[in-house]
C-alpha positions, -999 to 999 in steps of 0.1 A, spaced: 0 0 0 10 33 -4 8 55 23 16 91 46 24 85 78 31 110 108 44 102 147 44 128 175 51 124 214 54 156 233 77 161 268 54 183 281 24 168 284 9 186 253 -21 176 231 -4 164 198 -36 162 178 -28 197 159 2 183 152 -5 152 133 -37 169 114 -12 191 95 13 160 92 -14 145 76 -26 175 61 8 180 45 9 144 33 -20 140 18 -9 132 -17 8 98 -7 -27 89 0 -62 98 -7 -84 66 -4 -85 73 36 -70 88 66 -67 76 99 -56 97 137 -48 78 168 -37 92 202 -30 78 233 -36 93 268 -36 75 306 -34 39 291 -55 42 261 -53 48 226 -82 69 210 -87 62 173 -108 80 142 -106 72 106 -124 76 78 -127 78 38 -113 105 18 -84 131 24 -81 146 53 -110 169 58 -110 207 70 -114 214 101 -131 247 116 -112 263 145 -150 260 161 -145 226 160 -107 218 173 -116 216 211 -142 190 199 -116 173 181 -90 174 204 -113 159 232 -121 133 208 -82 130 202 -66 135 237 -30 125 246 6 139 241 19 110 216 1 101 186 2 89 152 -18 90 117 -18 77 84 -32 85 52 -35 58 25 -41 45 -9 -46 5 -16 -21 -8 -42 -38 -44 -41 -73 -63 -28 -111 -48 -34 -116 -10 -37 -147 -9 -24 -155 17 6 -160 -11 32 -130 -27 25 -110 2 25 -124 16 55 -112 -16 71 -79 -15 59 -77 24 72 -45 29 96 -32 32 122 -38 -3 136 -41 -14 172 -30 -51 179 -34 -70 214 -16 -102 224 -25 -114 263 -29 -77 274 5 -66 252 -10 -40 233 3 -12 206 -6 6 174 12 9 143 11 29 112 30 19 81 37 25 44 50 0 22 38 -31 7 51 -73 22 56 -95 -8 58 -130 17 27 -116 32 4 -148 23 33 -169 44 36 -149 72 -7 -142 76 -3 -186 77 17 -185 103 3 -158 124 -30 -179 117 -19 -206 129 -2 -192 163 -30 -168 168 -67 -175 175 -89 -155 157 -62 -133 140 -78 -109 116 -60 -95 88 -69 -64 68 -37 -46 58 -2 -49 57 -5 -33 89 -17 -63 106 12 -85 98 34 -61 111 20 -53 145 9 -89 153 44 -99 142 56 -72 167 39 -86 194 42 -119 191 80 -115 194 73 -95 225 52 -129 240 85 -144 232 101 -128 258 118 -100 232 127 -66 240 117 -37 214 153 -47 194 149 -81 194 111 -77 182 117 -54 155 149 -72 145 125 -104 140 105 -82 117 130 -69 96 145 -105 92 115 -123 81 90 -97 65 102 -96 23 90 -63 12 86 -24 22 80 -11 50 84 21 73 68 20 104 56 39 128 46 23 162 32 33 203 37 11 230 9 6 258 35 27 277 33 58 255 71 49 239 70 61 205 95 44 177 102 41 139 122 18 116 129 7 80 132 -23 64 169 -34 57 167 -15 23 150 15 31 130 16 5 102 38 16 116 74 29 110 80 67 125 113 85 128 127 122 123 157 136 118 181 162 104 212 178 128 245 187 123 233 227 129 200 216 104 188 236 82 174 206 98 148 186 83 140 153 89 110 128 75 122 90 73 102 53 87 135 42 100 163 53 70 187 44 51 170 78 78 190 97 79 219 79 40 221 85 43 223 121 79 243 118 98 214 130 137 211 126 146 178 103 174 159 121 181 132 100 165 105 79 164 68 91 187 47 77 177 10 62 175 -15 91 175 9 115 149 15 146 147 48 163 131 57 198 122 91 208 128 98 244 129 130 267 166 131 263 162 131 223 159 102 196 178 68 208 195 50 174 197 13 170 216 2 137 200 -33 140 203 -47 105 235 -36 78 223 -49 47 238 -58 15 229 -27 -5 204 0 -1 177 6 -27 157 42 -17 126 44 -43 134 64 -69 100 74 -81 97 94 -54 119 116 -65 101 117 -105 64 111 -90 55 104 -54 71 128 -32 65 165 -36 86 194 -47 90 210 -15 100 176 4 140 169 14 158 134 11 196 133 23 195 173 23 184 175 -14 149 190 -22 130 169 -47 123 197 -69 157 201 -75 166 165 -90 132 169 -113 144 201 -125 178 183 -134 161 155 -151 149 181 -178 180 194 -183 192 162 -193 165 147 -211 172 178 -237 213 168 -237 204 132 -246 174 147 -274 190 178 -293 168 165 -322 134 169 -308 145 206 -294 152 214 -326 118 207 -339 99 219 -304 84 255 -307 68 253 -269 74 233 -239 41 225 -217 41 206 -184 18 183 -172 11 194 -136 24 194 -109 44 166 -109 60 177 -146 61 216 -138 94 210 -123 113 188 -150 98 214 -179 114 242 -159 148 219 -165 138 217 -198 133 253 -209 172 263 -187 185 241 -207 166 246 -244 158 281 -244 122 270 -254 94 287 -241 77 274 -212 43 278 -218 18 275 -195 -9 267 -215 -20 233 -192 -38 244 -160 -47 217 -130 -77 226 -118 -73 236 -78 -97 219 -62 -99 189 -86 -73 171 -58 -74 138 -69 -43 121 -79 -45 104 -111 -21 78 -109 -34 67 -73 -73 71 -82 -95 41 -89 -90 26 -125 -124 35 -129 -118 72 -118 -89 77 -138 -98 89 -175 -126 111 -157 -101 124 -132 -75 132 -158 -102 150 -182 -116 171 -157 -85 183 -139 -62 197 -165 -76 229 -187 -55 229 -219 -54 267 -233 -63 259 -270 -52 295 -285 -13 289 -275 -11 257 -286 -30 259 -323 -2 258 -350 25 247 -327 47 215 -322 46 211 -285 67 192 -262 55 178 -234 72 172 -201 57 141 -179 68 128 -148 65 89 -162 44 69 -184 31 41 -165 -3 31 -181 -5 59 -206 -36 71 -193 -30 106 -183 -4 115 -213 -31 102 -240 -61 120 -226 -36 151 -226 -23 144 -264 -59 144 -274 -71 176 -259 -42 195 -277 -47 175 -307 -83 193 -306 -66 224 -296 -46 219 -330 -15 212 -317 7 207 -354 31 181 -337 35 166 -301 64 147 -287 63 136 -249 97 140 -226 91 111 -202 119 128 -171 117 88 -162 130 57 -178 108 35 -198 82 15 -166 92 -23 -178 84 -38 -143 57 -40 -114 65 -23 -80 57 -50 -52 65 -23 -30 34 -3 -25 30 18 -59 1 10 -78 14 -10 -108 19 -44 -94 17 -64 -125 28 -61 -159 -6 -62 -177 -10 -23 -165 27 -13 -181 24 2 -215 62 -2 -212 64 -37 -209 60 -51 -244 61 -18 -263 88 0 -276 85 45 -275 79 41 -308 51 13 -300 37 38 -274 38 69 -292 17 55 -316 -6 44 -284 -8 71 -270 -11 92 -299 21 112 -299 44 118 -326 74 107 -304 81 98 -268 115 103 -256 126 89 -217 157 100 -195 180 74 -198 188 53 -165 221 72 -159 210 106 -162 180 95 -138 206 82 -108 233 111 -120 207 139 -115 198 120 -81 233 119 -73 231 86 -54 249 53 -72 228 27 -86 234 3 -60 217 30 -31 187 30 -52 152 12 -61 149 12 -97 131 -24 -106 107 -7 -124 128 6 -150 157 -22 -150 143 -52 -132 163 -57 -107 148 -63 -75 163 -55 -38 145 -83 -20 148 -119 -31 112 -130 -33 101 -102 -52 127 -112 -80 113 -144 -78 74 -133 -82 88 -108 -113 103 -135 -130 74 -156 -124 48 -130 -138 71 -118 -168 75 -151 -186 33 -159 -182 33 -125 -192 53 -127 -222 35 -160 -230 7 -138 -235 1 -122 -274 13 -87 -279 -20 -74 -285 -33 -82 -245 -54 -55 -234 -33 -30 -206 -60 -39 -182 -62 -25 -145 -49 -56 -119 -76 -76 -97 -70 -93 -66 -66 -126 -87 -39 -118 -108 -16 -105 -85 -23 -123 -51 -25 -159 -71 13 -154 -74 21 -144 -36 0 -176 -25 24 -201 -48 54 -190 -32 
C-alpha cells in the first residue's frame, strides 16, 4: 500500500492532535483513499478514521476534536490500496493506524509500504493466533511485533525479528501501551521515513517526508537509515543500527512522481533532482529541441522537469495546461475506474497557444499511458501541429511489489512496447525517456543505493525477484495485443500464494 504517515510524542504533556492533522494535512498526496488519527492518553489509545483526504477542520471545532483526540503521543496515516477490493468497506477496514493486542500486550502501528511474503507470514500468524484478523499490511506487522514481545523479546529483538522475516517495504511507525514512541525501515530502506523536532525539543516527530515538519515548523534531524529502529525519548531520539544490509535501494519514483517538490531526502529537495532531469533529457534529445516551438508541463508533478527543460533549451515554457485547484485527486493513485474522468476534468488545456504549434511535453513517467493520452488528445483538438512527450523517467518495464500502484505487468504500457510502439498508443508523434544514468546522475546517489526495478528489473528483496520473473515469462507468453488492463486481486495475489 502506499501511504503518509506522521508520529508525534510531546515532553510536556501537550495535546499532539494539531500536530498530526497538518502532518497529515501536508501528506496528503501519498494517500487519498482514507486517513486515519490515533492518540494515546492515561493507558489508552483513541482512534478516528475515515474515507477520503483529510478533511478541514473549523477552528469551532478543534476543542471537539482534540477531546475526541486527547493525549501527548500520537500517530496517523493516510492511505491508498495498491492491491485487494476497492470498495469503501474494504478500504475503510484496511484504514490505519492499527491497534493489535496479544495477552494484554498492546500497541498501534502505522505503516507504508507493501510485504511480498505476506500470504506466508498471515499462515503463520494464523496458525499461532486465535482469531487473527488481517486487513492490511498493517496487521502483519504489529501482530508480528507482538508476538516477538510474548517471546520474551525486547523492542530490538522484536523489530529485529521483523525486519529478518518480513520480504518487502515497509516504514513503520509504532506506540507502545507505555506511551514509547519508535520508527524503523526495512533493511533497504525503501520507503523514505525522517525525524524531527520542535525549537524546545520537547516534541519529537517522525515524518514520510519532510513537508510534515515543515507544516508544524519542526527542525529535520536526519532520515532513518535502512534497518535501523529509532526511539524518541525525553533526552532526544535513541539510534539502533539493528540490520546492515547488502545494499540500499531508496525508491526512486519518489523523486520523478511520489514525493513533492517542496519535500527533502539526504539534504536535497526533490524539486531540484526533477528540474535536473529536464536538463538532461534535452542533452540526450537535441533532435526533438530542434523541432519543439513550446514546452508544456503536465502538472504538478511535470512543472518541475519542464522548468529543467526550458534552462537548458531556451524554449518557451508555456503554461498553457492548468490543473484545476480543487480537482485534488491524484490520477495515478485514483480508482482505475476514476482515472480517465479524473484526468479529463483536472487539467484545462489553453487551446489559443497551442494551435499551430509543435509542443513538447514534459511528464513525470508513463506508467499506463492514461494521463499522457487523454492530454495528447485535448491538444490534438486544440490543433496542436506536432506533439512529442519528454518522459523525465526511464521507460516502466516492471511491477513495484513495494506499494506503488502497478503491481503487475498487464498495467505497463512499457512492458511489451517499444517509445515508438507507445507513441503511436498514446497518440504522440514521439516519446522520448531519461536514460537510467542521467535519472541516478541527477539523483546523485549510485545505482546500488537506489530502487529502480521498475525501470531495470532488478529487485532489492529476493522474493520479489522471484514473483517478477514468475509473472514476466506468463506475461510474455501472453500475445502482444493483450489488453493494458487494471490488476484484480486474482492476478496479483495468485502469485504471492504459490510462493
Amino acid at each position: 500500500m502506499g501511504c503518509g504517515i506522521f508520529g508525534v510524542k510531546n515532553f510536556n504533556n501537550q495535546t499532539v492532535f494539531p500536530y498530526i492533522y497538518w502532518g497529515l494535512r501536508a501528506q496528503n498526496h501519498r494517500g487519498q483513499q482514507s486517513h486515519g488519527f490515533l492518540t494515546f492518553s492515561q493507558g489508552q489509545f483513541f482512534s478516528y478514521k475515515n474515507l477520503d483526504i483529510v478533511p478541514k477542520i473549523k477552528t469551532t471545532a478543534n476543542d471537539e476534536w482534540i477531546e475526541r483526540l486527547p493525549g501527548s503521543v500520537g500517530m496517523g496515516n493516510v492511505r491508498y490500496t495498491t492491491s485487494g477490493k476497492c470498495d469503501n468497506s474494504t478500504i475503510i477496514q484496511g484504514t490505519q493506524p492499527v491497534i493489535g493486542n496479544i495477552d494484554s500486550i498492546e500497541m498501534a502501528i502505522s505503516f507504508n509500504g507493501s510485504i511480498i511474503n505476506e500470504q506466508e507470514l498471515k499462515d503463520k500468524l494464523c496458525s499461532k493466533l486465535d482469531n487473527f484478523v488481517h486487513n492490511c499490511d498493517a496487521d502483519i506487522i504489529c501482530y508480528e511485533l507482538l508476538l516477538g514481545f510474548k517471546q520474551g523479546k525486547d523492542l530490538l529483538g522484536a523489530v529485529r525479528g521483523v525486519m529478518e522475516s518480513v520480504d518487502g517495504a515497509f516504514s513503520v511507525i509504532g506506540i507502545l501501551r507505555d506511551g514509547t514512541i519508535f520508527a524503523f525501515k526495512d533493511p533497504y530502506g525503501i520507503k523514505p521515513l525522517c525525524v524531527g523536532y520542535s525549537s524546545d525539543r520537547q516534541t519529537l516527530v517522525f515524518s514520510s517526508e519532510t513537508v510534515g515538519l515543515d507544516m508544524n515548523s519542526f527542525e529535520r534531524a536526519f532520515e532513518l537509515n535502512p534497518g535501523e529502529l529509532v526511539i524518541a525519548t525525553k533526552e532526544g531520539f535513541i539510534r539502533h543500527q539493528l540490520i546492515e544490509g547488502s545494499r540500499h535501494a531508496f525508491c526512486a519514483f519518489e523523486y520523478a512522481y511520489f514525493a513533492r517538490p517542496d519535500s527533502q531526502f539526504d539534504g536535497k529537495y526533490v524539486y531540484e533532482v526533477r528540474e535536473a532531469f529536464g536538463r538532461n533529457i534535452v542533452y540526450e534529445n537535441p533532435d526533438v529541441i530542434k523541432e519543439g516551438d513550446i514546452i508544456i508541463s503536465v502538472p504538478e508533478t511535470g512543472d518541475d522537469p519542464a522548468m529543467g527543460v526550458h534552462e537548458a533549451s531556451g524554449l518557451r515554457w508555456e503554461r498553457a495546461s492548468r490543473r484545476h485547484r480543487y480537482i485534488t485527486e491524484r490520477a495515478f493513485i485514483s480508482l482505475d475506474n476514476e482515472r480517465f474522468s479524473t484526468i479529463d476534468k483536472k487539467i484545462n488545456i489553453l487551446g489559443s497557444k497551442v494551435a499551430g504549434k509543435n509542443v513538447i511535453i514534459c511528464e513525470d513517467s508513463i506508467v499506463r499511458g492514461d494521463t499522457t493520452k487523454v492530454i495528447i488528445d485535448k491538444l490534438r483538438k486544440s490543433g496542436a501541429k506536432k506533439i512529442f512527450v519528454f518522459a523525465t523517467y526511464p521507460r516502466v518495464i516492471g511491477p513495484c511489489f513495494y506499494g506503488v500502484d502497478m503491481s503487475t505487468y498487464e498495467q505497463l504500457v512499457g512492458a511489451k512496447n517499444s517509445p515508438e510502439e507507445i507513441a503511436k498508443i498514446i497518440g504522440a508523434d514521439g516519446v522520448c525517456y531519461l536514460s537510467l544514468e542521467k535519472v541516478v546522475e541527477s539523483i546523485g546517489k549510485s545505482c546500488d543505493q537506489l530502487c529502480l526495478a521498475c525501470a531495470n528489473g532488478k529487485y532489492p528483496t529476493p522474493l520479489a525477484q522471484k514473483l517478477a520473473d514468475t509473472m514476466k515469462k506468463e506475461f510474455f507468453e501472453k500475445p502482444k495485443e493483450t489488453k493494458y488492463d487494471c490488476k484484480t486481486e486474482e492476478n496479483i495475489c495468485k502469485y504471492k500464494k504459490t510462493e
